[in-house]
C-alpha positions as a Python dict, from the first residue, in 0.01 Angstrom:
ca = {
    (1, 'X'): (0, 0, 0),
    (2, 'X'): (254, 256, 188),
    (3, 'X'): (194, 265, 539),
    (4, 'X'): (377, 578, 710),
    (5, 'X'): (356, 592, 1095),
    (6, 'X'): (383, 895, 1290),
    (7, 'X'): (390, 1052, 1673),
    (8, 'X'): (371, 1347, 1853),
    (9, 'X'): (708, 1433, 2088),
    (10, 'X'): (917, 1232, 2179),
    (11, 'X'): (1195, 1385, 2453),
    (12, 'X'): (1479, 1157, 2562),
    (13, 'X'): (1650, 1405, 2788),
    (14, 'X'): (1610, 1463, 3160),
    (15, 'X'): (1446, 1113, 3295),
    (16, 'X'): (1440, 969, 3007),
    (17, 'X'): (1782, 1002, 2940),
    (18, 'X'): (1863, 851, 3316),
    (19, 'X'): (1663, 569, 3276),
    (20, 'X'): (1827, 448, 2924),
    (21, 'X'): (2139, 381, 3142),
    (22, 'X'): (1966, 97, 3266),
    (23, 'X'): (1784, -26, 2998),
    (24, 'X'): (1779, -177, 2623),
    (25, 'X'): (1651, 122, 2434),
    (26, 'X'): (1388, -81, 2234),
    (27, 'X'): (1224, -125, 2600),
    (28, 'X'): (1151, 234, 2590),
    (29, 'X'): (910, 165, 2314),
    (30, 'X'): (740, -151, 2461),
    (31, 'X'): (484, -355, 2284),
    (32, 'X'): (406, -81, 2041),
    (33, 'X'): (725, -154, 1875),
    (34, 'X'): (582, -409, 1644),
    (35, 'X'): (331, -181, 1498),
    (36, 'X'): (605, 78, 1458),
    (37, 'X'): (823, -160, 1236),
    (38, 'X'): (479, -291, 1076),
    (39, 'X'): (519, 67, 859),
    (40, 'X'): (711, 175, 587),
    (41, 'X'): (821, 454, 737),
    (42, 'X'): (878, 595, 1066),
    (43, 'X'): (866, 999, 1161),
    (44, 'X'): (851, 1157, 1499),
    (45, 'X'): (909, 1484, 1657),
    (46, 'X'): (1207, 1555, 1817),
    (47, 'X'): (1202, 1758, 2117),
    (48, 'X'): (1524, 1801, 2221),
    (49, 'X'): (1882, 1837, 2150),
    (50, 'X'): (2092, 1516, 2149),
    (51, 'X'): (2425, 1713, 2272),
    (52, 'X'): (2727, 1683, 2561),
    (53, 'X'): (2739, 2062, 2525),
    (54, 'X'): (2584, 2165, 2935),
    (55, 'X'): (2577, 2586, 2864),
    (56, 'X'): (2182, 2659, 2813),
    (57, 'X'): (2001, 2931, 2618),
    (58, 'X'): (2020, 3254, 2809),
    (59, 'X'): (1903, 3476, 2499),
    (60, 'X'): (1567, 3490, 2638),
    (61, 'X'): (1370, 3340, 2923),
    (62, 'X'): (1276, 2940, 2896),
    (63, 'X'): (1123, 2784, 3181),
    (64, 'X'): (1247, 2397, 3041),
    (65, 'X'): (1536, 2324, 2849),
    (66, 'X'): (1587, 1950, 2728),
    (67, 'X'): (1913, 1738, 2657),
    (68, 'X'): (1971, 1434, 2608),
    (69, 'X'): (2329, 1277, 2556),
    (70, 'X'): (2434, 1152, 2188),
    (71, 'X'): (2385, 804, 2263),
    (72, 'X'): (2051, 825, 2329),
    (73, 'X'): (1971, 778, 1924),
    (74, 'X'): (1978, 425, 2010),
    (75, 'X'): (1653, 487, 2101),
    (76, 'X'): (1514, 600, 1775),
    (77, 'X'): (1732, 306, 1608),
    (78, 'X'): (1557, 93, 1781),
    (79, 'X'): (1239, 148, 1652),
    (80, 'X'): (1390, 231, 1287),
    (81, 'X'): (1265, 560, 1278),
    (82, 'X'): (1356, 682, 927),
    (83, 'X'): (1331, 1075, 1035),
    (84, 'X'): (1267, 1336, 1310),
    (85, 'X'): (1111, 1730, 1260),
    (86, 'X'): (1355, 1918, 1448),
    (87, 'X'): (1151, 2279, 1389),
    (88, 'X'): (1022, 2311, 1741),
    (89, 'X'): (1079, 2503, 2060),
    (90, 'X'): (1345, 2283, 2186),
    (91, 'X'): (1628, 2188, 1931),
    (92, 'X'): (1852, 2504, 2032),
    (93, 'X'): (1785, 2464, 2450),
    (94, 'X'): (2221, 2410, 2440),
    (95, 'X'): (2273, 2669, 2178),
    (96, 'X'): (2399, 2647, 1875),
    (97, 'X'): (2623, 2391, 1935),
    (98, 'X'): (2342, 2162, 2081),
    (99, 'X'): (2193, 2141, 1750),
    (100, 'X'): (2485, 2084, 1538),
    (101, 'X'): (2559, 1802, 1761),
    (102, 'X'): (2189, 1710, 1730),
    (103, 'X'): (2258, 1711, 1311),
    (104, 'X'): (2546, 1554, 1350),
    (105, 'X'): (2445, 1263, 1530),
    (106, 'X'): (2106, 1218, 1350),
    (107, 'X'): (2354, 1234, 995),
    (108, 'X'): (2623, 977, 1165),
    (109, 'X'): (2292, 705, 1226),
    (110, 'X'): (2167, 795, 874),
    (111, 'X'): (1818, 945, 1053),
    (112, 'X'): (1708, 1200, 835),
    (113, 'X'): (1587, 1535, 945),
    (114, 'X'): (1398, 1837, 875),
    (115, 'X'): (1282, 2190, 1035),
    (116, 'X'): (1627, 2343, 1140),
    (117, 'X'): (2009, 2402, 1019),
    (118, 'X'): (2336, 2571, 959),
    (119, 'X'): (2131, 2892, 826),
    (120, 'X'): (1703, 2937, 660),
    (121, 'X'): (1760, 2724, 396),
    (122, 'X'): (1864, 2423, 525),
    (123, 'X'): (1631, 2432, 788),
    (124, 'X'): (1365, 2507, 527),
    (125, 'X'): (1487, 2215, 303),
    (126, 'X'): (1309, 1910, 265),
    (127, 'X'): (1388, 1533, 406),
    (128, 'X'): (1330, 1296, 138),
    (129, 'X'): (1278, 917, 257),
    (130, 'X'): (1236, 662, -38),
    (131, 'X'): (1041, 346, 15),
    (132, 'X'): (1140, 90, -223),
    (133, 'X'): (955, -221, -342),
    (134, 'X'): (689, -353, -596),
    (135, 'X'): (545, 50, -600),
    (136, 'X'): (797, 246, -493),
    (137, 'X'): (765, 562, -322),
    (138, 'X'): (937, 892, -222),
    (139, 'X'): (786, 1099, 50),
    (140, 'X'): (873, 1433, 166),
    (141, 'X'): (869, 1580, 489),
    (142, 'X'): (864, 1955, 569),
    (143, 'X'): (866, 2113, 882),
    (144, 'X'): (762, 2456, 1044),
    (145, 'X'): (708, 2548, 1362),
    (146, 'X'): (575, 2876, 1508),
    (147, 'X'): (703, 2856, 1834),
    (148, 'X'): (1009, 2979, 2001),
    (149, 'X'): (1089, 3282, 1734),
    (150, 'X'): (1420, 3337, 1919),
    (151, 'X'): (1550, 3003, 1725),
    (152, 'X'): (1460, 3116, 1400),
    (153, 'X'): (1746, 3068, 1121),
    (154, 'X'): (1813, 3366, 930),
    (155, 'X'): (2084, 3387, 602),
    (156, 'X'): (2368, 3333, 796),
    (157, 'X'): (2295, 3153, 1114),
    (158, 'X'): (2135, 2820, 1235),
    (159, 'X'): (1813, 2784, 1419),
    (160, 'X'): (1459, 2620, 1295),
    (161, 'X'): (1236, 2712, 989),
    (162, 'X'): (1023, 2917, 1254),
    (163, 'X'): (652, 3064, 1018),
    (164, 'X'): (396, 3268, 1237),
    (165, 'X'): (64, 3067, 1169),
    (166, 'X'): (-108, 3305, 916),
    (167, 'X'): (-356, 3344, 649),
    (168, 'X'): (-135, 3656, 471),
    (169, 'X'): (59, 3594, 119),
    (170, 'X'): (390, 3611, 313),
    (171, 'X'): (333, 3307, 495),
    (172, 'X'): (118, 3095, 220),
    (173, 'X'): (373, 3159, -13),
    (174, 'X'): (687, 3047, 189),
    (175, 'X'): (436, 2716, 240),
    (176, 'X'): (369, 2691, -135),
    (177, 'X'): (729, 2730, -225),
    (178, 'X'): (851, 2435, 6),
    (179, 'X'): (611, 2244, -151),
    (180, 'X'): (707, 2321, -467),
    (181, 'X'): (1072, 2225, -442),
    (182, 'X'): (940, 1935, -268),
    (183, 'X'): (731, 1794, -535),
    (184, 'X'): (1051, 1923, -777),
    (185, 'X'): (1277, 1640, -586),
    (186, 'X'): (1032, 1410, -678),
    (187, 'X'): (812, 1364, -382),
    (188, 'X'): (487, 1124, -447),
    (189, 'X'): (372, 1240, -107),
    (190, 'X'): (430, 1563, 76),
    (191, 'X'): (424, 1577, 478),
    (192, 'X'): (416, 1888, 628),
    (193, 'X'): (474, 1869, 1006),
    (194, 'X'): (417, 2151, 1229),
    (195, 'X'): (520, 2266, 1577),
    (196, 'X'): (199, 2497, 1669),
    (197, 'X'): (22, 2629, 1900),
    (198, 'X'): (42, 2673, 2310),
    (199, 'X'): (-16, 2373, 2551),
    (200, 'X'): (-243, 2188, 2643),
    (201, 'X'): (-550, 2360, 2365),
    (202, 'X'): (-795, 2066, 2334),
    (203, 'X'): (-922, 2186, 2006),
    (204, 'X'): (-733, 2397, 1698),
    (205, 'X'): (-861, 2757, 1669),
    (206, 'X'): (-1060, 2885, 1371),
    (207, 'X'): (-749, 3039, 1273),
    (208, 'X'): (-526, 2672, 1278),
    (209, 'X'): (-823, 2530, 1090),
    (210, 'X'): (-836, 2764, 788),
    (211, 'X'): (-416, 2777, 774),
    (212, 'X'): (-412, 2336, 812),
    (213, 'X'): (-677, 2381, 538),
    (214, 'X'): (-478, 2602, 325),
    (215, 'X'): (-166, 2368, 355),
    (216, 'X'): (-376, 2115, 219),
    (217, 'X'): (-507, 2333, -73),
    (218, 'X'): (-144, 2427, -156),
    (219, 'X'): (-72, 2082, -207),
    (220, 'X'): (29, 1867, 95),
    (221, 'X'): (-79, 1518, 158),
    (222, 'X'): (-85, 1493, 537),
    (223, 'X'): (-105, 1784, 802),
    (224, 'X'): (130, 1619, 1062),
    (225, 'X'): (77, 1919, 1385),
    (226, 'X'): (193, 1834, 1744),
    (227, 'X'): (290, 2103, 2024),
    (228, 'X'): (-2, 2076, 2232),
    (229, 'X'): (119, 1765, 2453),
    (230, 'X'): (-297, 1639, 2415),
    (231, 'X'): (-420, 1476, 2107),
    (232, 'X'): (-674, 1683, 1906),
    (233, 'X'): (-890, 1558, 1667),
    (234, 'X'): (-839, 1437, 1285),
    (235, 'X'): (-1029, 1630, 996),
    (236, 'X'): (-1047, 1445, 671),
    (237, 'X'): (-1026, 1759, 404),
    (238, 'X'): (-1046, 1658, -4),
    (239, 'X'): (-968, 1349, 74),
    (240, 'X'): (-617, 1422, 290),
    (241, 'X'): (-585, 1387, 633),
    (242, 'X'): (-526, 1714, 880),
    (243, 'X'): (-379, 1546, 1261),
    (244, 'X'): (-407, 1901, 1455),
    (245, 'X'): (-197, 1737, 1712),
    (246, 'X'): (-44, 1425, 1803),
    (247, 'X'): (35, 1512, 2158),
    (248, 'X'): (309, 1310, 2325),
    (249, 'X'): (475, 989, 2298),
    (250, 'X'): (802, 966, 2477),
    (251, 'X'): (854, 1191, 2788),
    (252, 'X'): (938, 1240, 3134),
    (253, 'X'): (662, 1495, 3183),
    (254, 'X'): (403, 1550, 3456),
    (255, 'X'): (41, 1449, 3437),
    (256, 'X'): (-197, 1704, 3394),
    (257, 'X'): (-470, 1526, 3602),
    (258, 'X'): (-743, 1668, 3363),
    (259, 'X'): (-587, 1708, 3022),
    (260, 'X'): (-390, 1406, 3060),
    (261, 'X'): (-121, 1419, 2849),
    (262, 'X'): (-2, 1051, 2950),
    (263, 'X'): (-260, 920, 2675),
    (264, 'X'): (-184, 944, 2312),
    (265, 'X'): (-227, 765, 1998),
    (266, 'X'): (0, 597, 1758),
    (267, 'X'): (-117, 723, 1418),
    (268, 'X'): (-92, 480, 1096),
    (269, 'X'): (-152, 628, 756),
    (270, 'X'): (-215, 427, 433),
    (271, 'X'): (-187, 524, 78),
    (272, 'X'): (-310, 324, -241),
    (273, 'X'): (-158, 446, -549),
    (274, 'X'): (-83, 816, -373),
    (275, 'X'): (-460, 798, -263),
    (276, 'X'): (-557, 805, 129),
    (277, 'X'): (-733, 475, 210),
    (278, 'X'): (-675, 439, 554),
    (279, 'X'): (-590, 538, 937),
    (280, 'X'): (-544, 334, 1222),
    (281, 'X'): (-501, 523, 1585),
    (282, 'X'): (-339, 305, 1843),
    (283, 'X'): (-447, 438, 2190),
    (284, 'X'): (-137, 408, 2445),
    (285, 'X'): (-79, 495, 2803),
    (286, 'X'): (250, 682, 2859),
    (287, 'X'): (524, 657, 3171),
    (288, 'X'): (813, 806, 3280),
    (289, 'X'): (1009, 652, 3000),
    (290, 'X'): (768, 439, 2876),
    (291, 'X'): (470, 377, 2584),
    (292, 'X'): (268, 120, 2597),
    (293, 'X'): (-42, 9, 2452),
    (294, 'X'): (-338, 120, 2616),
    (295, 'X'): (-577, -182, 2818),
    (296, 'X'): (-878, -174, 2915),
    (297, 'X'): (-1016, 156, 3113),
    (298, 'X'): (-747, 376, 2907),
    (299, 'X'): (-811, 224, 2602),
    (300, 'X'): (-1184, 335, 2667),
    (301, 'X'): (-1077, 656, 2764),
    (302, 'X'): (-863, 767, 2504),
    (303, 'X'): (-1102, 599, 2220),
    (304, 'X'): (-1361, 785, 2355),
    (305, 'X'): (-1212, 1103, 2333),
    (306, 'X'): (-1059, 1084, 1999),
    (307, 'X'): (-1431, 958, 1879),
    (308, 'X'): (-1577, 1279, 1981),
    (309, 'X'): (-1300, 1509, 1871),
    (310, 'X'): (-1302, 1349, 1525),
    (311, 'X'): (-1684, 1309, 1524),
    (312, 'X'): (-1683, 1726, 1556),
    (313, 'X'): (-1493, 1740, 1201),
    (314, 'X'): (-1723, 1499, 1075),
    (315, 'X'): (-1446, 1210, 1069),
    (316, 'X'): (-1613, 870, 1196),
    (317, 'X'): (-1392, 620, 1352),
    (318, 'X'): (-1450, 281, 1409),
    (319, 'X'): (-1357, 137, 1714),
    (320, 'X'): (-1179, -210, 1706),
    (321, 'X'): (-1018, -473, 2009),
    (322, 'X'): (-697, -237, 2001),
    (323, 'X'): (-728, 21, 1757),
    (324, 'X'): (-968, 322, 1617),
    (325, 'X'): (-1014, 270, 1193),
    (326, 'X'): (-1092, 553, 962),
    (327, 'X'): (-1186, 399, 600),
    (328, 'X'): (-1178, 618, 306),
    (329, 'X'): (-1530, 478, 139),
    (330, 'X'): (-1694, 636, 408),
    (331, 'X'): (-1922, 888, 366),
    (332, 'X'): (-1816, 1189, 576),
    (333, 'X'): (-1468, 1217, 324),
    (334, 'X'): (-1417, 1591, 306),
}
């Protein structure tokens, strides 16, 4: 069985990056750290530039920009995290140079990466993480985001692999061809992860639906979306899973006291013989720093949630002493 675990964002600058100076950076991932190792493989989003470099970008207005120094990778070393999407609406806060740094450093700890580069097609290219063994496995990870179309690479410069979310042959195609050259490196399992979407939308649009749908129909194995900073729910579509967002993980942000974007879910995906079998959600409870698995009141809470936002794409979880399960032998596979 392959067991690939994934998060929403995870920002290490401001705060966060403070607070490492006086701690062990495994503490940042508390007692969710087991679980994280429990996997095969390890992929977050990575919402910020890991750069010295202090000059901001001033080609167009941002309201946050997020840094964190180099050494902060200890933090994703710490919880082995194999590789980070870096197509998003923060990788090029410190310019250009802020995300060659970011490359640079991810490449010097061996963390692979996809979603931006030097020019379009290496941000387009995909990561390809091998999981050796009794079955072994290569998975591929592409990533997209349609935020932020300021930091789009073109021919000849870096920035992300930016795609408008659309249902036109332009688009579909550029998604089908990734695939494709995925699946031509040898990829048993295709993730495509995507930065989408405004903050703080409780539920995908028609419009996401039918383009995560598409995705799937083009022939990806997991819909991996996060931009939101709130979980949304999971839709089970022939037989693969679509995660329309996995809101936060690791941040220093404020608490929206309705939205609350301090809950979130650690989301485990199984595979037997290429085949979805399984998801586990870990509910946790987030601080300035800080994830933790969720107790009590806020594990209610955040169960409770996800069980009606999945329930309303006809995914039934089953809730367990720390966890929500999804098996695949149930009926409401789509």
């Amino acid at each position: 069985m392959l067991t690939l675990a994934l998060t929403g964002d995870v920002m290490l600058g401001r705060l966060v990056n403070e607070t490492l100076k006086t701690m062990q950076p495994e503490e940042l991932w508390g007692d969710v750290l087991p679980h994280l190792l429990q996997a095969d493989l390890r992929i977050v989003n990575l919402e910020c530039a890991l750069t010295d470099h202090r000059s901001q970008w001033t080609r167009g207005w941002k309201m946050f920009h997020f840094r964190a120094d180099p050494q902060t990778m200890r933090v994703l070393l710490a919880a082995h995290i194999d590789a980070c999407t870096l197509a998003n609406n923060h990788i090029l806060d410190y310019e250009e140079r802020g995300l060659h740094d970011t490359l640079r450093t991810l490449n010097k700890a061996g963390i692979r990466h996809a979603g931006a580069g030097a020019n379009a097609a290496e941000a387009a290219a995909p990561a390809l993480l091998e999981v050796a063994g009794a079955s072994p496995c290569r998975v591929a990870l592409l990533s997209f985001t349609d935020n932020e179309p300021e930091f789009a690479a073109g021919t000849d410069h870096p920035g992300t692999n930016y795609l408008p979310i659309s249902l036109e042959e332009e688009a579909l195609t550029r998604i089908a061809n990734s695939i494709a050259e995925a699946r031509g490196q040898g990829a048993d399992l295709v993730v495509l992860s995507n930065h989408w979407g405004a903050n703080f939308v409780e539920r995908p649009s028609d419009e996401f639906r039918s383009f995560a749908r598409r995705v799937i129909e083009l022939g990806a194995d997991i819909y991996h979306g996060h931009s939101a900073h709130i979980l949304q729910g999971i839709e089970i579509y022939r037989g693969k899973p679509i995660l329309y967002d996995t809101g936060n993980f690791i941040d220093d942000y404020a608490v929206h006291p309705q939205l609350r974007n301090d809950r979130s879910c650690l989301f485990k995906l199984m595979f037997e013989r290429g085949q979805l079998c399984r998801i586990e959600l870990l509910p946790v409870s987030l601080s300035v720093a800080r994830v933790a698995l969720a107790q009590g009141e806020e594990f209610d809470a955040i169960s409770e949630r996800m069980e009606m936002l999945c329930e309303e794409f006809g995914t039934r979880l089953i809730r367990g002493n720390d966890r929500l399960v999804w098996q695949a032998d149930q009926s409401n596979r789509g």
